[in-house]
N, C-alpha and C positions, 0 to 999 in steps of 0.2 A: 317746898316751892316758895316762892318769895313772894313779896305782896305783887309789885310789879311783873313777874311770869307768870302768876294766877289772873290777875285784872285781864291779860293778854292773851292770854288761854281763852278764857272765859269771852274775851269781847270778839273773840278772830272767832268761835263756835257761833254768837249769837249771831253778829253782823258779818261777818265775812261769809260764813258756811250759812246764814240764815238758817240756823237748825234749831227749832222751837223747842227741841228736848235738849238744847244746853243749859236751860232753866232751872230743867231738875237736879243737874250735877252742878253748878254754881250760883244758885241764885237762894240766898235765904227766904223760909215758910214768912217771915216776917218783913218781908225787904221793903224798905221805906221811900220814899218816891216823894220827888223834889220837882221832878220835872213838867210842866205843862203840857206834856205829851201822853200822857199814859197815869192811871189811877194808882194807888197805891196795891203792892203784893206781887208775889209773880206772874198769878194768872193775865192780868194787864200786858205785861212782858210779856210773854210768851206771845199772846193773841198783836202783838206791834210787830214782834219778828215773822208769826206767822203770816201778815199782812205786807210785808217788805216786797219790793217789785223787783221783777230780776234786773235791772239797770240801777237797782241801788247798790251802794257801793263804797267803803271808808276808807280815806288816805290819812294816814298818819304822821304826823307832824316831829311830834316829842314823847314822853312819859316822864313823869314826875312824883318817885315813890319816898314818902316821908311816914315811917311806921306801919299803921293802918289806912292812910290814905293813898289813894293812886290817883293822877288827875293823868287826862289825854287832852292833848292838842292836836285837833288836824281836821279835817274837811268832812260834808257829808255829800255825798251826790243821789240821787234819785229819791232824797224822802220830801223833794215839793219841786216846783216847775223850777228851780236854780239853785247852785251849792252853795252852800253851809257852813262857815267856820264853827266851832265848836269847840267848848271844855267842855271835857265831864268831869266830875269829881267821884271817886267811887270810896265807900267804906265799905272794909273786911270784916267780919267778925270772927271772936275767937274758931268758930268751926271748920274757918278757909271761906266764906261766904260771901259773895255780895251783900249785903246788908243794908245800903243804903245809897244813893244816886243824887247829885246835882248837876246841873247844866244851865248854859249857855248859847243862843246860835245866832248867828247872823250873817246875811248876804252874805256871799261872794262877791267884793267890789271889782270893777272892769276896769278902774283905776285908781291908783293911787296917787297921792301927791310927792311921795319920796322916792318911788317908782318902783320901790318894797311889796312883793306879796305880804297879805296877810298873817303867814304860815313860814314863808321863808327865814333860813338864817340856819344855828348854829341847833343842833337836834339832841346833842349828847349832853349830858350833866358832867361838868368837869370840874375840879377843884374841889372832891367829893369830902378834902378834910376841911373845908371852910361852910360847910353849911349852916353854922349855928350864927358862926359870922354874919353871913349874907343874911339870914334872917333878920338877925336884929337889927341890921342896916336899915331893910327893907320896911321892918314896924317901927323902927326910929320915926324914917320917912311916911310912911303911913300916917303917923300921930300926928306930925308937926305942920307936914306939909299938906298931906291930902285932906284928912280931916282938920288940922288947924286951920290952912290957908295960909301957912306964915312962908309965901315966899321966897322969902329974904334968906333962907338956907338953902334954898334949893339948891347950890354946888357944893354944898354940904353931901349928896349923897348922888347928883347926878352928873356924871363926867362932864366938863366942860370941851371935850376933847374928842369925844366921840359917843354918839347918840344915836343907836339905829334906829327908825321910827317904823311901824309895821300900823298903828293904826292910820287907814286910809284916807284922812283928811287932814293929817298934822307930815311935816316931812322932817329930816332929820336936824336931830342938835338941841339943845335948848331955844333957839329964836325960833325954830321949828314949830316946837311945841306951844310957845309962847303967841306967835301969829294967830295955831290953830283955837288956840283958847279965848282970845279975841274976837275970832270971829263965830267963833260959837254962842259968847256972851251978850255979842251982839244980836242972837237969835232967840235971844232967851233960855239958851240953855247954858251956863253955869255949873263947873263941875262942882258938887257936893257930896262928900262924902262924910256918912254917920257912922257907918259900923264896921267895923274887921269882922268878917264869920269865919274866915277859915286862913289859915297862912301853908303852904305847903312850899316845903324846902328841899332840894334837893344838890347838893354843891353849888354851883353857879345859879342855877334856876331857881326863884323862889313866886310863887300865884297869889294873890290877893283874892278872896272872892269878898264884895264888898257891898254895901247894901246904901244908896243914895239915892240923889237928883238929876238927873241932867234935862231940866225942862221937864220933868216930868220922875214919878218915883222910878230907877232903875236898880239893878244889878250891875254891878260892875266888877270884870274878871280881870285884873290887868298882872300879865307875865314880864317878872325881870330878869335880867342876867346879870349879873353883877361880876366886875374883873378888876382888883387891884382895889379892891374895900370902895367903888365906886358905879353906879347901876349906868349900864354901859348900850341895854337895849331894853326895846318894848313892844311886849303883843299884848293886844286886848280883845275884849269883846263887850261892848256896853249893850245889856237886854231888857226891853222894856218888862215890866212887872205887869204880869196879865190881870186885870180884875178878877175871873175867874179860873181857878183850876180843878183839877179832875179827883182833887184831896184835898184835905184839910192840913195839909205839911205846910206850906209856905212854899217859897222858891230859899229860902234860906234855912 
């Protein structure tokens, strides 16, 4: 079974079926836990699925399999009073196992400025012989532009020509984006970004999970697609860093 049919297996028993004993057949004695939701191990797991209300419910966006990692893109409904975008990031271990979990979540916006769901767009990984390409595109840009701040490349890696915009306050294209960052800076929040944790590649699709500023210490998940050696769209999720969590992991 593949990383991506086991991650699938395993998340459509825990969350779909809400079945507390898919813990025991996919979840490692040691599973390590990232998320502000739940303590480290499975027993935490398990007692969160046995806790799930029956009007909870996951819609799935994308999958994103690069080796031992799998990441999901897609929505959460019934785990608080309104849905949920979401990544998760999952690691396998050599045994078939879950092993370790990060994430992301945030509102469901009621509107957006580009007029783009959150979630919407293109679902399948294509161009699956270009992914080392797109990668290093993608940490090119990371280095220079996100954590450098150097502007001045930016059509170096982001289409001048088509820009789909999925976060909810910025609308499509570079002047899009450019607007949105304006007025953000204007609020004091300031994208910053310090650290790459994790790069997941997948042909066209490649996730950032990121560890910065914006006003305040975040996470930052931001998904690209990249067409013609140039990043063409964007999803994200920016989450604030809880002071405390339910482990001693970090969010990263």
């Amino acid at each position: 079974m593949s990383s991506k049919d086991l991650v699938l297996k395993a998340a459509g028993e825990l969350f779909g079926e809400k079945d507390p004993s898919a813990v025991d057949r996919w979840v490692s004695a040691a599973y390590r836990q990232h998320s502000s939701l739940a303590a480290d191990g499975p027993e935490p797991l398990r007692q969160l699925v046995a806790g799930l209300s029956e009007d909870f419910r996951y819609e799935s966006a994308r999958v994103i399999a690069d080796g031992n990692l799998v990441a999901l893109h897609g929505t959460y409904y019934g785990f608080g009073p309104q849905p949920l975008v979401a990544f998760d990031l999952f690691r396998i271990d050599a045994d078939g196992k879950l092993a370790e979990h990060w994430d992301a979540l945030t509102p469901v916006a009621k509107e957006t400025v580009s007029g783009r769901s959150q979630t919407d767009g293109p679902t399948v990984p294509s161009d699956l012989d270009k992914t080392e390409a797109n990668r290093r595109l993608v940490k090119d840009f990371a280095e220079k532009v996100l954590k450098g701040g150097d502007y001045s490349v930016l059509t170096d890696y982001i289409s001048t020509e088509n820009y789909d915009q999925h976060n909810p306050e910025a609308d499509d294209g570079l002047d899009g984006f450019g607007a949105a960052a304006a007025k953000w800076a204007e609020q004091g929040k300031n994208l910053v970004y310090k650290t790459v944790h994790n790069v997941v590649a997948e042909g066209d699709f490649v996730l950032l999970q990121s560890e910065g500023e914006f006003g305040a210490p975040v996470a930052y998940w931001d998904l690209f697609r990249v067409a013609d050696g140039k990043i063409v769209e964007h999803w994200d999720v920016i989450a604030p860093i809880p002071d405390e969590l339910p482990h001693t992991n970090g969010v990263f």
